[in-house]
C-alpha positions as CSV (number, residue, x, y, z in Angstrom):
1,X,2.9,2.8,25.1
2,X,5.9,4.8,24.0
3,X,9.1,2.6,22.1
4,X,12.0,2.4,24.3
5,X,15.6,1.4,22.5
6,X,18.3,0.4,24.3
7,X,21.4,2.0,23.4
8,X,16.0,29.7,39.2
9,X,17.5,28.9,42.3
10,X,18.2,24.9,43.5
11,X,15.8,24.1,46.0
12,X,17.5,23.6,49.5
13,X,15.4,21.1,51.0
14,X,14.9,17.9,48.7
15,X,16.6,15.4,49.5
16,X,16.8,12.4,47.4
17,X,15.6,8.6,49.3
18,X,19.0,7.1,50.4
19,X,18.3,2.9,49.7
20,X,19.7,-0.3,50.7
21,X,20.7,-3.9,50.1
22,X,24.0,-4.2,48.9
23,X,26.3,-5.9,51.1
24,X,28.9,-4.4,52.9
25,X,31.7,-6.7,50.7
26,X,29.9,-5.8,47.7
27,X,30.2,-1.8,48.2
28,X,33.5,-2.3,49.2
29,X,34.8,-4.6,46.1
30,X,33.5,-2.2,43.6
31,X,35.9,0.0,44.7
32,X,38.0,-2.3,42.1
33,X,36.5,-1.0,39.3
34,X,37.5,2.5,39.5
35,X,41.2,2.0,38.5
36,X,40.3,-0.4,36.0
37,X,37.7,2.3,34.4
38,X,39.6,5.3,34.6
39,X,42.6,2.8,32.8
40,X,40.1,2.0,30.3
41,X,38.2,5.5,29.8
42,X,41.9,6.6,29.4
43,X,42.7,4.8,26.5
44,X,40.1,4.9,24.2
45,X,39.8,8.6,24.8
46,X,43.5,8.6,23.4
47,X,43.4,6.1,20.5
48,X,40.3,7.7,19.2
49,X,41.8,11.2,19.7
50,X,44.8,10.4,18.0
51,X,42.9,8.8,15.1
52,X,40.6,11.8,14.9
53,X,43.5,14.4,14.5
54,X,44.6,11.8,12.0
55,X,41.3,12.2,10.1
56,X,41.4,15.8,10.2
57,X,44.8,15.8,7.8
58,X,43.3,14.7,4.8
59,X,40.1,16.8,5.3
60,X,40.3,20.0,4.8
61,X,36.6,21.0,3.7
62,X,35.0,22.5,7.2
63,X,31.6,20.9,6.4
64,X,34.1,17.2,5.5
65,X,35.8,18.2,9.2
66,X,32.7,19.1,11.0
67,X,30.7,16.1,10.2
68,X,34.2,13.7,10.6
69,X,34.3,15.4,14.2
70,X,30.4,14.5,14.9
71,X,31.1,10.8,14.0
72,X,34.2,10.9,16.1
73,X,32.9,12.6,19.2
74,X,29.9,9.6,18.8
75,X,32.1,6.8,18.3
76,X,34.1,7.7,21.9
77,X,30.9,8.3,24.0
78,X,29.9,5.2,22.6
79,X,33.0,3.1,23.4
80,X,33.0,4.8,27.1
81,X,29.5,3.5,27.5
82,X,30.8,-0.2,28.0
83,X,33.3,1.0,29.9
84,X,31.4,3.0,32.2
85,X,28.8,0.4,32.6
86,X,26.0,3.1,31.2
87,X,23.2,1.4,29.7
88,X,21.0,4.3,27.9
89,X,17.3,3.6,27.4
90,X,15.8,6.6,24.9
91,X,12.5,7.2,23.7
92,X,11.3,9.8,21.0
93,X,12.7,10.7,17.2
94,X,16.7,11.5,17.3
95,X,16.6,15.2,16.0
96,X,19.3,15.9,13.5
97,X,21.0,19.1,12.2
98,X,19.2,21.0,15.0
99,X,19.8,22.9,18.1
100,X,18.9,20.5,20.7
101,X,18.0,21.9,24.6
102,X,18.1,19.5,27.4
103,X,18.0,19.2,31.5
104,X,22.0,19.4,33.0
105,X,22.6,16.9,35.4
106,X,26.7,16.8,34.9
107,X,29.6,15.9,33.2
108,X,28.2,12.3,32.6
109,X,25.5,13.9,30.2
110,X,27.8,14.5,27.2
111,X,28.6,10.8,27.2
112,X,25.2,10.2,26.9
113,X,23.7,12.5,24.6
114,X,26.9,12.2,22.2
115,X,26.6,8.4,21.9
116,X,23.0,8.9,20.4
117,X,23.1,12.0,17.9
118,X,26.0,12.8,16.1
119,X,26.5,17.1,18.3
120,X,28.4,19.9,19.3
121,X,28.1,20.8,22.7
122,X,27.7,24.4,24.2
123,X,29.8,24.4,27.3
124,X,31.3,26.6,30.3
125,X,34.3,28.3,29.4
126,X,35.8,26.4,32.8
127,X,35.6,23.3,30.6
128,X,38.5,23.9,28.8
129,X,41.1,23.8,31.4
130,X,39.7,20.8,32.8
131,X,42.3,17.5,32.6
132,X,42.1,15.2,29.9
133,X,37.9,16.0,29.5
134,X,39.3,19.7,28.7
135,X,41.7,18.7,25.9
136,X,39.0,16.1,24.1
137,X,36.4,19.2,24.2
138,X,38.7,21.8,22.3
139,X,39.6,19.3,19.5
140,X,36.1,18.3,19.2
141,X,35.0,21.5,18.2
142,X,33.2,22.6,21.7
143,X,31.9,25.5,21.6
144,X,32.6,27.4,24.9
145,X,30.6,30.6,26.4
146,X,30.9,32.9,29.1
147,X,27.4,33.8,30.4
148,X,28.3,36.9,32.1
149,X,30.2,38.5,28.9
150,X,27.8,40.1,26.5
151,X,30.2,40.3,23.8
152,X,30.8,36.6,24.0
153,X,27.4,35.7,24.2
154,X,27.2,37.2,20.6
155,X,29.9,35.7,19.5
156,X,28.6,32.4,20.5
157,X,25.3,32.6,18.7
158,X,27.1,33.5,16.1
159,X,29.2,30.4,16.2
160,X,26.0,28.3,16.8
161,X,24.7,29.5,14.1
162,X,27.1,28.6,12.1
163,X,27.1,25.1,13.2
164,X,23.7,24.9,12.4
165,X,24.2,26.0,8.5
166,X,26.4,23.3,8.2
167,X,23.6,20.6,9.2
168,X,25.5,19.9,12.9
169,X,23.1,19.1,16.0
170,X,24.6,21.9,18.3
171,X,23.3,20.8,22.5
172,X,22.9,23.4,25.0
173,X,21.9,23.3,28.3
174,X,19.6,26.1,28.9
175,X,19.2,26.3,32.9
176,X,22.6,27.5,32.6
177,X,24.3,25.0,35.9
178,X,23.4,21.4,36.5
179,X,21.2,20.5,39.0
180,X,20.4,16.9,41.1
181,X,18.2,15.6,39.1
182,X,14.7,16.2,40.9
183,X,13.4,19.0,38.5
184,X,13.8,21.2,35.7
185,X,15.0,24.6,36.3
186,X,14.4,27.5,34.3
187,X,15.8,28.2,30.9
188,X,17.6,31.0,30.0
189,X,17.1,32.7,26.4
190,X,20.3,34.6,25.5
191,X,21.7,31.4,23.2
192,X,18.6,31.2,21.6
193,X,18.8,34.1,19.8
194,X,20.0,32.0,16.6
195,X,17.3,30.0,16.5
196,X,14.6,33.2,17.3
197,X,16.1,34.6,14.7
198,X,16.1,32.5,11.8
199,X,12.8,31.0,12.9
200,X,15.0,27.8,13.3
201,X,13.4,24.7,14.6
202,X,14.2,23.4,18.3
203,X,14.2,19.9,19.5
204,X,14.3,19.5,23.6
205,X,15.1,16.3,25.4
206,X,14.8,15.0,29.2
207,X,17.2,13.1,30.9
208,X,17.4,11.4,33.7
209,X,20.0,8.7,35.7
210,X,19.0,5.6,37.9
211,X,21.5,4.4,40.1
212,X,22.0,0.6,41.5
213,X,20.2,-0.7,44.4
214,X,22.3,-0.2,47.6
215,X,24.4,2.7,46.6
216,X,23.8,6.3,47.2
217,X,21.0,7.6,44.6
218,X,21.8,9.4,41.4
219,X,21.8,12.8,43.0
220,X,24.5,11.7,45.3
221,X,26.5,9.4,42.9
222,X,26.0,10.3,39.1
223,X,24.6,13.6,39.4
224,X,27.4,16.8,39.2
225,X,26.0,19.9,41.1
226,X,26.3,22.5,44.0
227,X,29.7,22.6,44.8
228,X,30.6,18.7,45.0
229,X,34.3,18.1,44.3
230,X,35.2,17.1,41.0
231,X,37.9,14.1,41.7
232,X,36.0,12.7,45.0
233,X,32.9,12.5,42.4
234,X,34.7,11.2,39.5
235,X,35.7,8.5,41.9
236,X,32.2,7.9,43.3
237,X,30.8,7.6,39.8
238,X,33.4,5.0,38.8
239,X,32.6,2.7,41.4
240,X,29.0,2.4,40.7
241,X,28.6,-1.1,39.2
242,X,26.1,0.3,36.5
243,X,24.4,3.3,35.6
244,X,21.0,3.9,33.6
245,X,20.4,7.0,31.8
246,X,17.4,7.6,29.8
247,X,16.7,10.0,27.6
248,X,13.4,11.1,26.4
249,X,13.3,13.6,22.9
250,X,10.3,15.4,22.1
251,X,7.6,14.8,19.8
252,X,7.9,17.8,17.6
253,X,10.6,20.4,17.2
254,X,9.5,24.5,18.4
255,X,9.5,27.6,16.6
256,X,9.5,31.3,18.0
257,X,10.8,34.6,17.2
258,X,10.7,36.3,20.5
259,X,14.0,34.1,22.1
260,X,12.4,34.2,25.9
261,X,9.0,33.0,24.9
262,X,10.9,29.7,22.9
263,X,13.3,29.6,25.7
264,X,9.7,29.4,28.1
265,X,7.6,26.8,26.0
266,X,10.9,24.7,25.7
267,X,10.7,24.9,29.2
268,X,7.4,23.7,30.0
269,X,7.7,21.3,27.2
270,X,10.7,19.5,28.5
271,X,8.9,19.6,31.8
272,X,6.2,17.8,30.9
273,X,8.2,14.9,29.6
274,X,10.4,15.4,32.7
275,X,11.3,12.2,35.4
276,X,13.3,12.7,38.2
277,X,16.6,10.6,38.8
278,X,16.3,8.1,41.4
């Protein structure tokens, strides 16, 4: 039995099992909770911003600044876990200093993956404008992409890549959009030309989200897709009494220098490690 440690097109016509339980006073009580986690997700996202920029004064080495930023970005998705009232299960060796592909399920998944491996996420250039989350992403050394811009796309890899020379665990999220959580969709290649290229090894992960008894399931409440709004979600998420993410890495890290056949077995290895979110 494995060790567990505590700390394409979306198909139209899944529909994830609605459950029930929960009193009505219950539901309605944890309403409570949302303005007393989005006062506490509010200030240790600033005190732990404020005493990263302070860090980055007196390092001026990019390797000293990259690796002070890692810690940093790991120590707030750690102290939001509590807050949140995540409790991440993970299973499978924590890759380090390599690119790391896993399933997107939302905005919820850089607070879990950054509390585990010290990373630099690859991210939608719509990320950046976002409040508060926005600001936290461009001083943490996000590294933001436009799909649809060639150019940029090459400018990225080449930013990966230099990430990766300086022994950082860059995260992308291959399928390109998040989805609810029932499968895996389709990887696309284009940011793994720097790994293709250098014949750099790959580590993939799985993740998935349980929601509480008696409150809509995770691809209602925790997951981030179609075209739900972002507030009304943010709300909906905060509410939830407690959230379980788990996160399974693979066995062994890939190889390939033809970027749309790594992109592919990624794919079907990530798969085959795959549970859906309930």
């Amino acid at each position: 039995m494995p060790h567990l440690d505590t700390y394409a097109p979306r198909p139209k016509c899944w529909t994830a099992p609605r459950r029930f339980g929960t009193s009505i006073a219950v539901r309605a009580l944890s309403w409570l909770l949302v303005p007393i986690r989005a006062i506490g997700v509010l200030f240790a996202t600033t005190l732990l911003w404020l005493v990263y920029l302070l860090g980055l004064l007196v390092r001026r080495d990019p390797v000293r600044r990259s690796r002070w930023r890692s810690r940093m970005t790991r120590r707030w998705a750690r102290s939001l876990l509590p807050i949140l009232g995540v409790v991440v299960r993970t299973e499978g060796p924590l890759p380090t200093g390599n690119l790391l592909v896993c399933n997107h399920l939302g905005y919820l998944d850089i607070v879990v993956l950054a509390s585990q491996v010290p990373t630099i996420f690859v991210s939608k250039a719509e990320v950046a404008s976002w409040p508060l989350m926005g600001i936290v992403a461009r001083t943490s050394g996000t590294i933001f992409v436009k799909r649809e811009e060639k150019r940029q796309l090459v400018e990225t890899g080449e930013r990966i890549e230099e990430e990766l020379r300086r022994g950082s665990t860059v995260v992308l999220f291959p399928e390109g959009t998040s989805s609810g959580g029932e499968q895996v969709l389709p990887f696309r290649p284009s940011l793994l030309e720097p790994a293709a290229r250098g014949g750099l090894p790959v580590a993939h992960a799985s993740l998935r989200y349980i929601s509480p008894e008696g409150f809509p399931p995770a691809s209602e409440s925790i997951c981030w897709w179609r075209d739900m709004p972002f507030g009304s979600h943010v709300l909906s998420l905060l509410r939830l009494p407690r959230i379980r993410a788990e996160v399974r890495f693979g066995p062994e890290l890939l190889r390939g220098r033809d970027r749309k056949e790594l992109a592919h077995r990624l794919w079907e290895a990530t798969k085959a490690q795959f549970e859906p979110s309930a």
